[in-house]
C-alpha positions as CSV (number, residue, x, y, z in Angstrom):
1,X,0.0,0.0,0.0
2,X,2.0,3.4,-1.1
3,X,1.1,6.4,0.6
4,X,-1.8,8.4,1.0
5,X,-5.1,7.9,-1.8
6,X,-7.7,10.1,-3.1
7,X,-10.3,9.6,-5.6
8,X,-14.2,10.4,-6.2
9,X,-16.0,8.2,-4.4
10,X,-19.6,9.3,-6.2
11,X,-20.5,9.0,-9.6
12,X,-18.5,11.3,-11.9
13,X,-21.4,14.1,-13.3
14,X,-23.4,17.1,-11.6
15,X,-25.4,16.3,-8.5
16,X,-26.1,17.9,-5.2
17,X,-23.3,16.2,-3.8
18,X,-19.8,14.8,-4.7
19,X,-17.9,12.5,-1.7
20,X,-13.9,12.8,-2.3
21,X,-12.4,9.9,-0.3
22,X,-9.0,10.1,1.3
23,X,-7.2,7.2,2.7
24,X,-3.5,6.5,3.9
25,X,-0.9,7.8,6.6
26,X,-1.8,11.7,6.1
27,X,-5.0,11.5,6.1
28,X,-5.7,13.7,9.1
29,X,-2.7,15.8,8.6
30,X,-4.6,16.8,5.4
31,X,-7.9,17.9,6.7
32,X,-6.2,19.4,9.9
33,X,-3.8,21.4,7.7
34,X,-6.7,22.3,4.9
35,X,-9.7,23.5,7.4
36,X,-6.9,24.9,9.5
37,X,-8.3,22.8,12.7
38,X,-5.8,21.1,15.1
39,X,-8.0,19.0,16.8
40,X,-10.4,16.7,15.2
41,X,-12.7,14.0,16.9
42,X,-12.9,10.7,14.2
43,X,-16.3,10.3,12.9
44,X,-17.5,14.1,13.7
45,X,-18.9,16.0,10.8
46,X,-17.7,19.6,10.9
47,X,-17.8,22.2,8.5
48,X,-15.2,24.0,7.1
49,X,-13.9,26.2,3.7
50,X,-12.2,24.1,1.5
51,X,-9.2,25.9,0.4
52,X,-5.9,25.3,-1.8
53,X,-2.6,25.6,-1.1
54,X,-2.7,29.0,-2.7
55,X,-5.3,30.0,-0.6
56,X,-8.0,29.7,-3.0
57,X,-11.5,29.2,-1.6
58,X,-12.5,26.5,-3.6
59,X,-15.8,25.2,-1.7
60,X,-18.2,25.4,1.2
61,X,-17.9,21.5,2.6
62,X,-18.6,19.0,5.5
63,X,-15.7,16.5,6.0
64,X,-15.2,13.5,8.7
65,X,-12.1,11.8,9.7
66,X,-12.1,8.1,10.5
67,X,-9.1,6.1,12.6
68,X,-7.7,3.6,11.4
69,X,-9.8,1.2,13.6
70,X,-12.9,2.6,12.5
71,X,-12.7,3.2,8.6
72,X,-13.5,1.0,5.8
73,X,-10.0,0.5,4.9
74,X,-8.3,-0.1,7.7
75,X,-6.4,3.0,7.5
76,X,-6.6,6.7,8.9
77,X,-9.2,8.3,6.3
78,X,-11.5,11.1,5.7
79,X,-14.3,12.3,3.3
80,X,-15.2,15.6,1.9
81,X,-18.6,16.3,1.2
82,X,-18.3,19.2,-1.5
83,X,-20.8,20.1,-4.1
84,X,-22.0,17.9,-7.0
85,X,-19.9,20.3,-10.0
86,X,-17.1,18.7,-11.7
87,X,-14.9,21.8,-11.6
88,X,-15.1,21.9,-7.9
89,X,-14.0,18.3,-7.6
90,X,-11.3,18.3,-10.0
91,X,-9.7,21.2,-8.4
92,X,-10.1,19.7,-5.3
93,X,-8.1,16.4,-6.4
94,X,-5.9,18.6,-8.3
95,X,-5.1,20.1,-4.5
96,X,-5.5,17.1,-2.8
97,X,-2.8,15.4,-5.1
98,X,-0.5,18.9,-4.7
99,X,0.0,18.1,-1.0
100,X,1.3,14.6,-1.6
101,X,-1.9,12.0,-2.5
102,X,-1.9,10.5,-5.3
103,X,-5.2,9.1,-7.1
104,X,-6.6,6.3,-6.2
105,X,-6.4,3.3,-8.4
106,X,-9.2,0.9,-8.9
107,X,-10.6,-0.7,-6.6
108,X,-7.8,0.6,-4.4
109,X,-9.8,1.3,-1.3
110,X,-11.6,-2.1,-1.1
111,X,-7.7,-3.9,-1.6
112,X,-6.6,-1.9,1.6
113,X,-9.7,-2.8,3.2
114,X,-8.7,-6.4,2.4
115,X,-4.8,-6.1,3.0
116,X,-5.3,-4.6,6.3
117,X,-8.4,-7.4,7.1
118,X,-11.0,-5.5,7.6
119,X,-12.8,-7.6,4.6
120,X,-11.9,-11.2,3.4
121,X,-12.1,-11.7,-0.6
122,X,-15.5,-13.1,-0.4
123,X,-17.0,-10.0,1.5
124,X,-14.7,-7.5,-1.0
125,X,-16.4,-8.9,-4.0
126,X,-19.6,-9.2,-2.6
127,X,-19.1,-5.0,-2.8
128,X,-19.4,-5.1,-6.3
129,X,-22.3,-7.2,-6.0
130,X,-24.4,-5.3,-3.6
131,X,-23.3,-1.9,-5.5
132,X,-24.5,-3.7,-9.2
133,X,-27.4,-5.9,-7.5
134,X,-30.4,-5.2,-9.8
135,X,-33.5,-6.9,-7.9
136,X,-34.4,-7.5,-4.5
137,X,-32.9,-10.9,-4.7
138,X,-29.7,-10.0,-5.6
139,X,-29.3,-7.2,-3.3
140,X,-29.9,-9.9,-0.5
141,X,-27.6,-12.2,-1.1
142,X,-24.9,-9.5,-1.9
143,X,-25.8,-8.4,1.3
144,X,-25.4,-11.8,3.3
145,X,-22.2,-12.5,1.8
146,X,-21.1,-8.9,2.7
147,X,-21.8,-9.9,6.4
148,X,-19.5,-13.0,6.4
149,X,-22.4,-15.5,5.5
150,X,-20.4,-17.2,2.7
151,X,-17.0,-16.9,4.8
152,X,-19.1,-18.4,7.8
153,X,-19.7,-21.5,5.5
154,X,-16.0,-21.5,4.1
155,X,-14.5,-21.6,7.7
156,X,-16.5,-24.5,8.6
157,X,-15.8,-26.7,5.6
158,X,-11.9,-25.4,6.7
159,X,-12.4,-26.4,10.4
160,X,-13.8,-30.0,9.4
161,X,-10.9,-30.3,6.8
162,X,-8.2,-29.0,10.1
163,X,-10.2,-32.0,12.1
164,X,-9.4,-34.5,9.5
165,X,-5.7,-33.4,9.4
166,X,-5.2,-33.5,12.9
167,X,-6.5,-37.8,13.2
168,X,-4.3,-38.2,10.1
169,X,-1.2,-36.7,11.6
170,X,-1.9,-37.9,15.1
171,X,-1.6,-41.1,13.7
172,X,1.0,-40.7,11.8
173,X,3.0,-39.7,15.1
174,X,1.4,-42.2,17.2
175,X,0.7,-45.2,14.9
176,X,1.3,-48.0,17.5
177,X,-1.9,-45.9,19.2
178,X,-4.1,-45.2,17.0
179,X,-7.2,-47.3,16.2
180,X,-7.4,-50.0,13.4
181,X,-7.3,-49.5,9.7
182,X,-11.0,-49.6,9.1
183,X,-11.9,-47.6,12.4
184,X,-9.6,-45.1,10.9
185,X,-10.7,-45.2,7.0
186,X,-14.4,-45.0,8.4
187,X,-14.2,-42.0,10.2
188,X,-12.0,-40.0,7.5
189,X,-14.5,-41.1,5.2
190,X,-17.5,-39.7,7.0
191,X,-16.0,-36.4,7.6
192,X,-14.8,-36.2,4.2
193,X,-18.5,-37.1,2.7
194,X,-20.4,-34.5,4.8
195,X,-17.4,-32.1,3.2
196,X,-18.1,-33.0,0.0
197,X,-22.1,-32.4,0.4
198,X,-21.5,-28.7,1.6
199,X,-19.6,-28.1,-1.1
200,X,-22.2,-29.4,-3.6
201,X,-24.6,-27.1,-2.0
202,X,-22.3,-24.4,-2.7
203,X,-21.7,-25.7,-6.2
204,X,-25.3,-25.5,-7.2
205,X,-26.3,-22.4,-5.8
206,X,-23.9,-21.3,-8.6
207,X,-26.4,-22.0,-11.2
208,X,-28.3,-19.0,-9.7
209,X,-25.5,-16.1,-10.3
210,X,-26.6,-15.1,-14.2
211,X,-30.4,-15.0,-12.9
212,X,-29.1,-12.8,-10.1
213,X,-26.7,-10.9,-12.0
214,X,-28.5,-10.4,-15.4
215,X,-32.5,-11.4,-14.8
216,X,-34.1,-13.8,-15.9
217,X,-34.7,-14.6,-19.3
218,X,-38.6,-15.3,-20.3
219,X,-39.5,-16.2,-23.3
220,X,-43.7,-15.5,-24.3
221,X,-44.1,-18.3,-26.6
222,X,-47.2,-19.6,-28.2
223,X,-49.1,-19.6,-32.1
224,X,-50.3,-16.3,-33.5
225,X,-53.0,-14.2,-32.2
226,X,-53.1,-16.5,-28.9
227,X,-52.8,-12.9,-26.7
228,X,-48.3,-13.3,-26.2
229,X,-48.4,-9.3,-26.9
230,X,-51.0,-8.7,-24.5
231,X,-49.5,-10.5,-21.8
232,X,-45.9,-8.5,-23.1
233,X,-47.9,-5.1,-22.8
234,X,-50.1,-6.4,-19.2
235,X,-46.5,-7.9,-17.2
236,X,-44.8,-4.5,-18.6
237,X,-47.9,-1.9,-17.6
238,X,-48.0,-0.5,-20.8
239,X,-48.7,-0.7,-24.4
240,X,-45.2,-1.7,-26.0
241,X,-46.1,-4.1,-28.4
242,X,-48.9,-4.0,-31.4
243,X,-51.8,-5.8,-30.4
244,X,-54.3,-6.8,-33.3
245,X,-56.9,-9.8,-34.4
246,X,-55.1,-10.2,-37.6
247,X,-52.5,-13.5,-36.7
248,X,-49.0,-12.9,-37.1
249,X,-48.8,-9.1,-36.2
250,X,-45.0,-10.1,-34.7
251,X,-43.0,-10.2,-37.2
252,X,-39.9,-9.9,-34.9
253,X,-39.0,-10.2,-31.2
254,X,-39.7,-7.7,-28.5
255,X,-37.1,-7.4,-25.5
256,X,-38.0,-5.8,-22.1
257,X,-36.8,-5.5,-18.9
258,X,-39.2,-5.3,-15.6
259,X,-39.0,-6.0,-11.6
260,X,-42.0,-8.5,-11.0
261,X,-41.7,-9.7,-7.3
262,X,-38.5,-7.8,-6.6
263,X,-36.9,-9.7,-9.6
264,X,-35.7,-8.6,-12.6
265,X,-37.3,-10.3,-15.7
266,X,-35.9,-9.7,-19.2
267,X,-39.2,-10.6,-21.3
268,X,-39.3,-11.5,-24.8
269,X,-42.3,-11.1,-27.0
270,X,-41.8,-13.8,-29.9
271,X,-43.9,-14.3,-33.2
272,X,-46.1,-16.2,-33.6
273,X,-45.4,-20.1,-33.8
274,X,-47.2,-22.0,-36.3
275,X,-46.1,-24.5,-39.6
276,X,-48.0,-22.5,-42.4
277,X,-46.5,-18.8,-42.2
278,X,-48.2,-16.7,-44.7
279,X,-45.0,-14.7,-46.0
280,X,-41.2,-15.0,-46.1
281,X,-41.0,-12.0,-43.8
282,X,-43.5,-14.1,-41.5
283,X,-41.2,-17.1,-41.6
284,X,-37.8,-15.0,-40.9
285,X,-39.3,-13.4,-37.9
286,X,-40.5,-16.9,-36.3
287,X,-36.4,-18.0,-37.1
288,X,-35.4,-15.2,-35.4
289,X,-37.8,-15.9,-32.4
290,X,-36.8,-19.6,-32.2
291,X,-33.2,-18.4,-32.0
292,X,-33.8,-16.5,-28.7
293,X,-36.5,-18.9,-27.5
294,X,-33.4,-21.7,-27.2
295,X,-31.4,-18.8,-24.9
296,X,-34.5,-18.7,-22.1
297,X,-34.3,-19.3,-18.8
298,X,-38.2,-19.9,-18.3
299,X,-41.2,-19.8,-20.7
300,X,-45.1,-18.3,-20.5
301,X,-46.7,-20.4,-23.0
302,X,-50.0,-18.5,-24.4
303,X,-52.7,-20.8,-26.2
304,X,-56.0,-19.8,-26.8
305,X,-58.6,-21.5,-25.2
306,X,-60.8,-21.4,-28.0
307,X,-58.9,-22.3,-30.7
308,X,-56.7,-25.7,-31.4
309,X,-53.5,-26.5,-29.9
310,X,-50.4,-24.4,-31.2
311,X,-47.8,-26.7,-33.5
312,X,-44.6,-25.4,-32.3
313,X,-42.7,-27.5,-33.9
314,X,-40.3,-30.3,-32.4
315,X,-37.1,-28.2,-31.8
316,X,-39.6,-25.9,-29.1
317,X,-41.7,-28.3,-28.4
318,X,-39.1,-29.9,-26.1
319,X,-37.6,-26.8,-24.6
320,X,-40.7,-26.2,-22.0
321,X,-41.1,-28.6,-18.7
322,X,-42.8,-28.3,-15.4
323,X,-40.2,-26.5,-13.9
324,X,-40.0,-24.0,-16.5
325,X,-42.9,-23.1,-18.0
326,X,-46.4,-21.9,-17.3
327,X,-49.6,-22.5,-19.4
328,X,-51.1,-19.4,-19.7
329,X,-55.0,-21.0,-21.1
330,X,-55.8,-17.4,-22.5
331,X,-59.6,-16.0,-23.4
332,X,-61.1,-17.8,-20.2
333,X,-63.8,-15.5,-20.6
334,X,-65.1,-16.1,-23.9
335,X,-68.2,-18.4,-24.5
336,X,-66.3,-21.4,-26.2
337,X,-63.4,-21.5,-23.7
338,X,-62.5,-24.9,-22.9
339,X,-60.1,-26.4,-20.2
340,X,-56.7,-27.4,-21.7
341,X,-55.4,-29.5,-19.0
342,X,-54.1,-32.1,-21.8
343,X,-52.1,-30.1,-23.5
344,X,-48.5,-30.1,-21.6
345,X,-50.0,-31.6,-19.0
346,X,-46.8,-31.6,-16.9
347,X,-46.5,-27.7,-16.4
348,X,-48.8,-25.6,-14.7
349,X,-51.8,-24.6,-16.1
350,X,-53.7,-21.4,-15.4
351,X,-56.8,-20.2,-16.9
352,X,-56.9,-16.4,-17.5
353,X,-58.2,-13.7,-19.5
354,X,-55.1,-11.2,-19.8
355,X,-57.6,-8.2,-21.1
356,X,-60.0,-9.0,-18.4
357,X,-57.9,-9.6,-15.3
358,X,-54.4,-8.1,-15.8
359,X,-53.7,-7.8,-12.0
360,X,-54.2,-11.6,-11.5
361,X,-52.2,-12.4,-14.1
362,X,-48.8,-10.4,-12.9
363,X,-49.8,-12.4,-9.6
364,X,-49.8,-15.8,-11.0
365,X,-46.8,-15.0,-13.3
366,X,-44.9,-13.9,-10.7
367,X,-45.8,-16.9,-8.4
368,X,-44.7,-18.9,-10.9
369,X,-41.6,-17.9,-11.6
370,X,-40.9,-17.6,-7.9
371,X,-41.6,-20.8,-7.1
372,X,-39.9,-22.4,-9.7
373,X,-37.0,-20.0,-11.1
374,X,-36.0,-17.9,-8.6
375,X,-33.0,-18.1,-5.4
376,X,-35.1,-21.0,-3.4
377,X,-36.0,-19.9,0.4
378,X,-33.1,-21.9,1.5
379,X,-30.3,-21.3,-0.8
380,X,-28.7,-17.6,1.5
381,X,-25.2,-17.7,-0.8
382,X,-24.4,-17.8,-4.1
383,X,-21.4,-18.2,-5.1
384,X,-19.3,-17.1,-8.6
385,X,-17.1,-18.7,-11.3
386,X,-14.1,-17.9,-9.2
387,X,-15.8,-19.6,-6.6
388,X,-16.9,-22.6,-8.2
389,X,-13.1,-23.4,-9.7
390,X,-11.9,-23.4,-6.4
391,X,-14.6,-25.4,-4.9
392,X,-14.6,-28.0,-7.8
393,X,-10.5,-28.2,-7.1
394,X,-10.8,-28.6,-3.4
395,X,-13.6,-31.3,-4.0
396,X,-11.2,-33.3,-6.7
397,X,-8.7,-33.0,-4.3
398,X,-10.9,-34.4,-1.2
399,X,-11.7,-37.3,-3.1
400,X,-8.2,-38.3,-4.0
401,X,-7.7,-37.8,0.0
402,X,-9.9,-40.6,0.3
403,X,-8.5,-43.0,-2.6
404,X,-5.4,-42.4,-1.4
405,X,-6.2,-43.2,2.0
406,X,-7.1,-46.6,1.1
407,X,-4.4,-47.8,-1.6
408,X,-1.3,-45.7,-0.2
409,X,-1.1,-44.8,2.9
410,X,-1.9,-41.8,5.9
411,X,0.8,-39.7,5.3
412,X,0.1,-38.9,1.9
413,X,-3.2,-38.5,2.6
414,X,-2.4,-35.9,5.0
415,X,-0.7,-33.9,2.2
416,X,-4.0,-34.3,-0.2
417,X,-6.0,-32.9,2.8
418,X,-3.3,-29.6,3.5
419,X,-3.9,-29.5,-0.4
420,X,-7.1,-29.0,0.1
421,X,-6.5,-26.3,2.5
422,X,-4.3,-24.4,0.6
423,X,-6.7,-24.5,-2.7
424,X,-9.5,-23.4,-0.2
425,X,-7.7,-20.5,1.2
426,X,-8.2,-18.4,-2.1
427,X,-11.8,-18.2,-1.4
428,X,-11.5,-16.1,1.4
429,X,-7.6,-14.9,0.5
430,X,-5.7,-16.2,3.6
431,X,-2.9,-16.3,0.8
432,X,-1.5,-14.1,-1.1
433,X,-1.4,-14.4,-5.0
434,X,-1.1,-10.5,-6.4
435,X,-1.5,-11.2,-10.1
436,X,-4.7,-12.7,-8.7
437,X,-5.6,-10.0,-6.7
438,X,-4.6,-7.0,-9.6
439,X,-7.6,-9.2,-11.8
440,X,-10.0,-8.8,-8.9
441,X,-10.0,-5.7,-7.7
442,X,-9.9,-3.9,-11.5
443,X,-13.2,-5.0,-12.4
444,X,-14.1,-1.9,-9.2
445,X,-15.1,1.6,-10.1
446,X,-11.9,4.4,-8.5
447,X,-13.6,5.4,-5.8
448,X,-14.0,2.1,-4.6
């Protein structure tokens, strides 16, 4: 860490108020020697006049120091609460760096935080999470695994892993002691399975992290004129899409984005399925649609309860299942509606009338997708791709612990299982690996 930071710690662009962050060694020599004060209290807001070396008055601010043991890094460091214009924060950095700061790289303030342990690595990138989170889901788990949640379930998976290495090397050291060779094997193996299955929780909950990140992807799917633009225009609240009685009004696929339950739901409005398009412009729009429909996540299938089943053709015909899609039996309240219970009988079937009840249908939709789709009640972390490569090596690594207990000997074993350990400790960052951490800690905006 070399010397004494500064950087914007708001979004660059006018707005009522810009935070400059300071962080290092000189921190309060700085704010004591700008606002001419020589004593401040840490974590007192005062007010003072901002001005430059020159003795330029450069702004009217509020500014706070914090102690070492009290900021975010880890370090003495202060904030300056100036006004939201560009000019004033420039020259104020300009200044700043005149007196010996230099500006902050990024994601510098989060790798101090980390150096000097006031985060692990798990909590530093759950930062970026909770500052990008998009849904109320997402915000959650960001904020869980800022708390320690994820490092909480790391630790123990490290302790049981310490217990195991202890029996092996206590009877390495004391092998005319110990118990018998299957006594021994039996109990390694038990503590090495119930490892194994908290890391497979972990594992899966990774299958959650683009849904979290990005939204989920839901495709409206169904034949022409079977209401898929009507549902588009009821889930978004307004009219976005064409709606008309003449079949095959899509001729291309719509893409939105909405929060429906606190989630984010990227919808897409595709044309209309069915084998006898009318026109070649038809036919290339339905190519296009089929294209995206293979990239969904979930799917509202729209028939009309009046009509015959949709044809959709064997390449989308497979795509939907019960845990994916929902049946959305359309025109419920028309005079030849008909229960479709056989059609897909698997999935979920709901009988609606988008026109008629467009509040109950944004309920059931997003009950659905809920249920099925969504972060399960149960699963609190998530975890990332560099999460899962070092969970799938620790795993592989666990399970030659075990094969080699049983065809080569204990001490080896021993040495798989402080393996383990090792590969385990980049979760959290109890080593150090800087090329690893200069990747990480880029991907952060400066003042972060």
């Amino acid at each position: 860490m070399n010397g004494t930071i500064a950087a914007l710690a708001t979004p660059w662009g006018e707005s009522a108020i810009a935070v400059v962050r300071i962080s290092g060694g000189q921190s309060l020599a700085l704010v004591g020697d700008i606002f001419l004060k020589e004593s401040i209290t840490p974590r007192t807001m005062y007010h003072g006049v901002y001005r430059s070396t020159s003795g330029a008055i450069l702004d009217d601010v509020m500014f706070v120091y914090f102690c070492e043991k009290s900021s975010y890094t880890g370090e003495d460091s202060a904030e300056i609460y100036a006004h939201g214009n560009m000019v004033i924060v420039a020259k104020i950095l300009e200044d700043l760096c005149g007196r010996g700061c230099r500006l902050a790289d990024r994601g510098e303030f989060t790798r101090r935080a980390f150096l000097n342990k006031k985060l692990d690595l798990c909590q530093a990138e759950a930062v970026v999470d909770l500052i990008h989170a998009s849904s109320e889901a997402a915000l959650a788990v960001a904020q869980r695994q800022l708390s320690g949640k994820l490092s909480e379930k790391l630790h123990a998976i490290g302790d049981e892993l310490m217990t195991v290495l202890a029996i092996l090397e206590t009877h390495v050291d004391f092998v005319e002691e110990e118990i018998g060779g299957n006594e021994l094997d039996g109990r390694i193996a038990e503590r090495l399975s119930a490892v194994i299955a908290d890391i497979d929780l972990l594992l899966d909950s990774s299958r959650y992290q683009t849904v979290l990140g990005g939204g989920l992807n839901v495709a409206i799917i169904g034949a022409p004129n079977a209401g898929k633009s009507s549902l588009l225009n009821c889930l978004l609240g307004m009219d976005r899409a064409l709606v008309s009685p003449i079949a095959g009004t899509t001729r291309d696929f719509i893409a939105e984005r909405v929060t429906l339950g606190g989630h984010v739901i990227n919808l897409l409005d595709t044309a209309g399925l069915r084998a006898d398009a009318e026109s070649e412009l038809e036919l290339c729009g339905m190519e296009k649609s089929i294209g995206q429909i293979r990239r969904a996540n979930a799917y509202l299938l729209v028939i009309d309860s009046n009509a015959d089943y949709p044809v959709l053709g064997r390449e989308i015909f497979l795509l939907p299942s019960e845990d994916n899609c929902l049946v959305l039996e359309n025109k419920s309240d028309l005079p030849n509606s008909r229960p479709c219970g056989d059609f897909l009988p698997k999935c979920e079937h709901c009988r609606i009338s988008v026109l008629k009840e467009p509040e109950r249908v944004k309920v059931l939709v997003s009950n659905f997708l809920a249920k099925r789709c969504f972060l399960p009640a149960e699963v609190d972390v998530v975890v990332n791709a560099r999460h899962v490569d070092i969970l799938t090596r620790v795993k592989q690594t666990i399970i030659r612990t075990d094969q080699t207990l049983a065809t080569i000997g204990v001490e080896f074993s021993a040495n798989d299982v402080r393996n383990a350990l090792e590969i385990l400790g980049g979760m959290t960052g109890r080593y150090d690996n800087e090329s690893m951490l200069d990747r990480l800690f880029s991907t952060f905006c400066v003042g972060k």
